[in-house]
ROLUMFI-387760 format. One record per residue (C-alpha): x, y, z; residue number from 0. Coordinates in nm, 4 decimals, padded with zeros to 6 digits. Layout:
N
<atom c1="X" c2="Y" c3="Z" nr="NUM"/>
...
***
This chain:
169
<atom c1="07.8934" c2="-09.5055" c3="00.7155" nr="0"/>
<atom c1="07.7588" c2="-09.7417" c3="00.4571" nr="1"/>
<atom c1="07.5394" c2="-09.5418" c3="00.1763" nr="2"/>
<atom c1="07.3042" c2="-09.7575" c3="00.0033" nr="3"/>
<atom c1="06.9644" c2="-09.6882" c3="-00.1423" nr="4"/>
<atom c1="06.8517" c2="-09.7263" c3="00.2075" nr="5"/>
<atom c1="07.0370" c2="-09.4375" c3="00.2762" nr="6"/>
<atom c1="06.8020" c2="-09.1898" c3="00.1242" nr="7"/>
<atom c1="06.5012" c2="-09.2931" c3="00.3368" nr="8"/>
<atom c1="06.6842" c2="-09.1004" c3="00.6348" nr="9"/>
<atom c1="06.8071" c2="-08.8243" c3="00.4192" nr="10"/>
<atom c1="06.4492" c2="-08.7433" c3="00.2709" nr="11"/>
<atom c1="06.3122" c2="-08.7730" c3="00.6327" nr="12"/>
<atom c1="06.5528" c2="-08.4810" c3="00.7130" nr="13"/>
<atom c1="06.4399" c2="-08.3051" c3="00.4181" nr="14"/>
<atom c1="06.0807" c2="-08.3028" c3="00.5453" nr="15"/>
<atom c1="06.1429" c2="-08.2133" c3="00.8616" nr="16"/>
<atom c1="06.3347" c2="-07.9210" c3="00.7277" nr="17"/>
<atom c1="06.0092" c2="-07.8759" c3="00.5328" nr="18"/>
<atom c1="05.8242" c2="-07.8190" c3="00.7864" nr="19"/>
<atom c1="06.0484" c2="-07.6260" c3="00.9593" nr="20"/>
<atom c1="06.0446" c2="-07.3471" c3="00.6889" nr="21"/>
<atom c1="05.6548" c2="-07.3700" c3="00.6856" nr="22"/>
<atom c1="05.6111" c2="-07.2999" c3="01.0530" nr="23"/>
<atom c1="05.8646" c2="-07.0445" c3="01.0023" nr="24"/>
<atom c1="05.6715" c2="-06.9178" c3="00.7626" nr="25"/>
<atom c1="05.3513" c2="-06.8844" c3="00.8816" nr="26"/>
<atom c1="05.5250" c2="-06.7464" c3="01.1996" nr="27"/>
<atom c1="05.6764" c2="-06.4245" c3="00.9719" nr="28"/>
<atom c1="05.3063" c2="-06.4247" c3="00.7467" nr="29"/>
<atom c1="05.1535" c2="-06.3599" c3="01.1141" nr="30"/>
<atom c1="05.3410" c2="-06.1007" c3="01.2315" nr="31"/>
<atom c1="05.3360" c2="-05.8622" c3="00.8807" nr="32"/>
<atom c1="04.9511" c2="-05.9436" c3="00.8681" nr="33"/>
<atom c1="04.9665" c2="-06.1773" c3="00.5583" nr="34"/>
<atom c1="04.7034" c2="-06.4627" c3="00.5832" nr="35"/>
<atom c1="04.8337" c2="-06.8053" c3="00.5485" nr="36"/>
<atom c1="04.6509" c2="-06.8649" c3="00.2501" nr="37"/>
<atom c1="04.8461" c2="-06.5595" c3="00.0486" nr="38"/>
<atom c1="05.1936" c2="-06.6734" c3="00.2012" nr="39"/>
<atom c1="05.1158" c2="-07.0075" c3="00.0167" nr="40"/>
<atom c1="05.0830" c2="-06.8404" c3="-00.3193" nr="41"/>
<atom c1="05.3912" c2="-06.6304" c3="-00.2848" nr="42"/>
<atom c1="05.6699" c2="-06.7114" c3="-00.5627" nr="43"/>
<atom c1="06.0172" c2="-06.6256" c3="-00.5971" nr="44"/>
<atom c1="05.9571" c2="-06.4742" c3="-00.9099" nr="45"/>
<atom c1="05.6839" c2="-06.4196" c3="-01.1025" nr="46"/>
<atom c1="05.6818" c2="-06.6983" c3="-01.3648" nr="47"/>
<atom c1="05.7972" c2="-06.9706" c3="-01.0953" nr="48"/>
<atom c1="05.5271" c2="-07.1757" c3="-00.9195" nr="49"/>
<atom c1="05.4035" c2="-07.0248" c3="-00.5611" nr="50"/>
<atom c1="05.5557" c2="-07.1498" c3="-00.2001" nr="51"/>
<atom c1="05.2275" c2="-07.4067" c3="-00.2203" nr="52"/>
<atom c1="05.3915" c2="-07.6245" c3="-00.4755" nr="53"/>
<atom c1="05.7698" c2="-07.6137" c3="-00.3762" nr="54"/>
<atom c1="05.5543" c2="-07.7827" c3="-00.0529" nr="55"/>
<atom c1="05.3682" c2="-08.0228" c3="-00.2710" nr="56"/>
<atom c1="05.6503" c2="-08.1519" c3="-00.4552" nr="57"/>
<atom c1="05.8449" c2="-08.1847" c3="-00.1595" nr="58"/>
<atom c1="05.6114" c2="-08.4206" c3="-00.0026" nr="59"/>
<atom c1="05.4830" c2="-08.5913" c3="-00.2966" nr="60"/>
<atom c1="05.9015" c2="-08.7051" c3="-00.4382" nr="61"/>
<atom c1="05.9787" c2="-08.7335" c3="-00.0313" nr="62"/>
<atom c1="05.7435" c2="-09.0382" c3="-00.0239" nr="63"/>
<atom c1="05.6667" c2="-09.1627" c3="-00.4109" nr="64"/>
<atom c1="06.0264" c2="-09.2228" c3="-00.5497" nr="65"/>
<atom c1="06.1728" c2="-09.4377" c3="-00.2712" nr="66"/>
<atom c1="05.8348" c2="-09.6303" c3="-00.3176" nr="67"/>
<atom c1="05.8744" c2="-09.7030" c3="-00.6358" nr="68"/>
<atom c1="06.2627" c2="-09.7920" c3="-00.6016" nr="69"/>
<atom c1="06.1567" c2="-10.0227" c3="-00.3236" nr="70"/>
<atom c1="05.8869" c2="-10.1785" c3="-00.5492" nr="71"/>
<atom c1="05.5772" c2="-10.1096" c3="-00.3420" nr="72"/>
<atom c1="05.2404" c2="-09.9359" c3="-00.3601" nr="73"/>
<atom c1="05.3166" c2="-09.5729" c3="-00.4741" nr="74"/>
<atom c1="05.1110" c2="-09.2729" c3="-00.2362" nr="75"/>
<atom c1="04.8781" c2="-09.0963" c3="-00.4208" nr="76"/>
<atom c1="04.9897" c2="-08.7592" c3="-00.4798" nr="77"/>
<atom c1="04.8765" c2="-08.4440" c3="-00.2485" nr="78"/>
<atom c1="04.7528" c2="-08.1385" c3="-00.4072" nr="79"/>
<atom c1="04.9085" c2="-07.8181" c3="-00.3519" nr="80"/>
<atom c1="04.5471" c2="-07.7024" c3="-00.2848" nr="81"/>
<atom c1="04.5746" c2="-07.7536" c3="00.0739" nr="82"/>
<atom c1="04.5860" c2="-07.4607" c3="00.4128" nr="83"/>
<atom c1="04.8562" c2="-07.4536" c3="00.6408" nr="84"/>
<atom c1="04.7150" c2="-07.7082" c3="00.8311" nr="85"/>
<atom c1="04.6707" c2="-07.9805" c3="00.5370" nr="86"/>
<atom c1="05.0599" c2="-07.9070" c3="00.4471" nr="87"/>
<atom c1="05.1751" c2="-07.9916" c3="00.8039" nr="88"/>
<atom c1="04.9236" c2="-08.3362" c3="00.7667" nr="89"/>
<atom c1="05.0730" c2="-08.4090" c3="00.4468" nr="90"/>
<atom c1="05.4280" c2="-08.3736" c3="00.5463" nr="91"/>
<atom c1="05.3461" c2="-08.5936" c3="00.8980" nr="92"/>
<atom c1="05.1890" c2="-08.8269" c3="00.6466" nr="93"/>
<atom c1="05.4802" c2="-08.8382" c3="00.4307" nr="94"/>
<atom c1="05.7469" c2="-08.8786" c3="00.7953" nr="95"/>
<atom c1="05.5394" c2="-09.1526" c3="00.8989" nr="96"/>
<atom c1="05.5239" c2="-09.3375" c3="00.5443" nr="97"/>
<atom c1="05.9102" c2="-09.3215" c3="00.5411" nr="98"/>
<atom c1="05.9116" c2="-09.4787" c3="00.8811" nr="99"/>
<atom c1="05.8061" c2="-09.7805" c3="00.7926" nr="100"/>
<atom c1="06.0045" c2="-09.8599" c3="00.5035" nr="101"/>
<atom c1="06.3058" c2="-10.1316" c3="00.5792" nr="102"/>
<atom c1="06.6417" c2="-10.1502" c3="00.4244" nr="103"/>
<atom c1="06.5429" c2="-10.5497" c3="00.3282" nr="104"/>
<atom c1="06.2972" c2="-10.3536" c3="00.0652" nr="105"/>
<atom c1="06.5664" c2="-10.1524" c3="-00.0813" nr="106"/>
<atom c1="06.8493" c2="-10.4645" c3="-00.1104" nr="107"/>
<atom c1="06.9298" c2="-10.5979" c3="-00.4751" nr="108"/>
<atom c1="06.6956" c2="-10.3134" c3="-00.6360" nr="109"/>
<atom c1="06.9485" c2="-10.0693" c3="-00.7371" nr="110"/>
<atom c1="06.9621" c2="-10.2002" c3="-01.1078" nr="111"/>
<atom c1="06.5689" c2="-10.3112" c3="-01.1085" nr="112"/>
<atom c1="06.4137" c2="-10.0592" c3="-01.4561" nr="113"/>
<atom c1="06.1464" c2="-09.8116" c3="-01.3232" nr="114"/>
<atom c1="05.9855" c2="-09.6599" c3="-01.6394" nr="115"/>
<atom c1="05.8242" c2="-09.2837" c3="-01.5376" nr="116"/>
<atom c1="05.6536" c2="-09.0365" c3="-01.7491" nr="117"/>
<atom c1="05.8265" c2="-08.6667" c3="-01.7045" nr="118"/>
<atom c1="05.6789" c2="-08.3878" c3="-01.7076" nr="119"/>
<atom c1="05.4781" c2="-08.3106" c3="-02.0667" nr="120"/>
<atom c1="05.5077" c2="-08.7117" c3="-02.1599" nr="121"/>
<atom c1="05.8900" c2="-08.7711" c3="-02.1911" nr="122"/>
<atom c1="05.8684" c2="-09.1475" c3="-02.0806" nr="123"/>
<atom c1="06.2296" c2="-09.2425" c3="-01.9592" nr="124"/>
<atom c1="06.3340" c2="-09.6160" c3="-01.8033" nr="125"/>
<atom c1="06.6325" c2="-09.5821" c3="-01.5561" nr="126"/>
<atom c1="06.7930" c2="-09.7640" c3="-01.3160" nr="127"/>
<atom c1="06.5937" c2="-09.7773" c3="-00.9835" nr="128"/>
<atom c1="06.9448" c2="-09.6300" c3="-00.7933" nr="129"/>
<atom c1="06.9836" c2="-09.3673" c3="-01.0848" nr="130"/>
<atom c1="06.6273" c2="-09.2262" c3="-01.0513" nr="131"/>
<atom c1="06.6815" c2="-09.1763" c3="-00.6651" nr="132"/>
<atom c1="07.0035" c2="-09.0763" c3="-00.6129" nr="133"/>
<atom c1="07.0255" c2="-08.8216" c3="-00.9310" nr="134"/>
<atom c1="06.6074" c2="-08.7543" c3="-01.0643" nr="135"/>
<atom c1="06.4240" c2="-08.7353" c3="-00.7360" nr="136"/>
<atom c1="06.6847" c2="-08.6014" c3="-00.4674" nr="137"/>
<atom c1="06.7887" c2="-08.2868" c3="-00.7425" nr="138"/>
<atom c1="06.4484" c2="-08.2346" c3="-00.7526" nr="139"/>
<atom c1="06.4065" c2="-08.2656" c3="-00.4185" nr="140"/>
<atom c1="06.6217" c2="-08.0010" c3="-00.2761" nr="141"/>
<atom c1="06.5506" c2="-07.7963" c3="-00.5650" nr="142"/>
<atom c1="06.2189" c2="-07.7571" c3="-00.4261" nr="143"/>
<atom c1="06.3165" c2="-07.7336" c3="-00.1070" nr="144"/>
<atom c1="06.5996" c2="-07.4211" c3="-00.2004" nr="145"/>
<atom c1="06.3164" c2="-07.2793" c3="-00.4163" nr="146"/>
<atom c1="06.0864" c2="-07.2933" c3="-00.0897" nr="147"/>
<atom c1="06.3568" c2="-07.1417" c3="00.1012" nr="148"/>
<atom c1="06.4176" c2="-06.8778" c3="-00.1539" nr="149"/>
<atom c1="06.0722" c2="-06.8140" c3="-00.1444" nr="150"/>
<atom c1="06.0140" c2="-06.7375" c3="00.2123" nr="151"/>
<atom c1="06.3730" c2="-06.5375" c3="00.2411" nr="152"/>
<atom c1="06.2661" c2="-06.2864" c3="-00.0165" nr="153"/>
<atom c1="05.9727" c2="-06.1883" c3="00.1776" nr="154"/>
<atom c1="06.1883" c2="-06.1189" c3="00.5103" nr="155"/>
<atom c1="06.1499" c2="-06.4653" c3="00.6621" nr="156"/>
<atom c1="06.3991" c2="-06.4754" c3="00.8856" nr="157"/>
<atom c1="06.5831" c2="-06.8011" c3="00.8230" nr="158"/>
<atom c1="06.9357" c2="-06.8828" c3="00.7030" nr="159"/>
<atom c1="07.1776" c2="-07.1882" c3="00.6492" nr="160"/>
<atom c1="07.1191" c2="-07.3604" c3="01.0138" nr="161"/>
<atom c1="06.7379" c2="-07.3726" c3="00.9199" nr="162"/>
<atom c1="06.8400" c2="-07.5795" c3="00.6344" nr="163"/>
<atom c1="06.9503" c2="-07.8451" c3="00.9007" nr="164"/>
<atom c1="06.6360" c2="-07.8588" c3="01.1652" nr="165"/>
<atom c1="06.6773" c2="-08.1927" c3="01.2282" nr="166"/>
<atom c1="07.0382" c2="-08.1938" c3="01.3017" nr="167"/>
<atom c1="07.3258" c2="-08.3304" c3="01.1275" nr="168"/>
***
């Protein structure tokens, strides 16, 4: 298999559909304890992390907004992590179908092209369009994912390794 920046498209896919996977599993558990889907959103790993609501947000939001930018087209607006159940499963769908219809032809000869990005509290950093989505966006990525994961296995979801997977191998 060839990797290329390309690559990630498919990979990110798979990390949304594992997404959702959790989510549904989720809100499966959250039903059968009594919890409303609403308070299974704000649960947190710990305390002084962010709630199950963002680890979604920031899934969908890097899933869709960094291979954007590395393919040099209009950037989706960000999703809140405001949303139900049912705006979560939209925004992930929205963020599926938006991968969809990238093309590799977008991605060719940009692996070197500067993206300038403001992180977090106003550290402005220029990297290398390959560097930002192979190192910045896919750590965060499955950090947010693992930290949704972790979040949902510490209240009794019943999920393990495979469910990491959902959309095969």
């Amino acid at each position: 298999m060839t990797v290329n920046l390309f690559t990630f498209v498919d990979l990110y896919a798979r990390v949304l559909a594992t997404c959702e996977h959790l989510l549904v599993k989720g809100v499966e558990h959250a039903q059968g304890i009594h919890v409303s889907e609403q308070d299974m959103l704000n649960w947190r790993l710990i305390d002084d992390m962010q709630p199950l609501k963002f680890q979604l947000m920031v899934v969908c939001n890097y899933a869709q907004q960094w291979p954007a930018r590395v393919a040099g087209i209009s950037v989706p607006p960000d999703i809140s992590d405001q949303l139900d159940v049912s705006g979560f499963r939209m925004a992930i769908s929205t963020s599926r179908s938006f991968l969809s219809g990238l093309r590799v032809e977008q991605f060719n000869g940009r692996d070197n092209i500067p993206i300038t990005f403001t992180v977090g509290t106003g550290m402005e950093l220029t990297l290398p369009a390959a560097q930002w989505l192979t190192v910045f966006a896919t750590t965060n990525l499955y950090f947010h994912l693992s930290t949704a994961y972790g979040v949902l296995r510490t209240r009794g979801v019943q999920i393990g390794k495979r469910d990491l997977f959902a959309s095969g191998l």
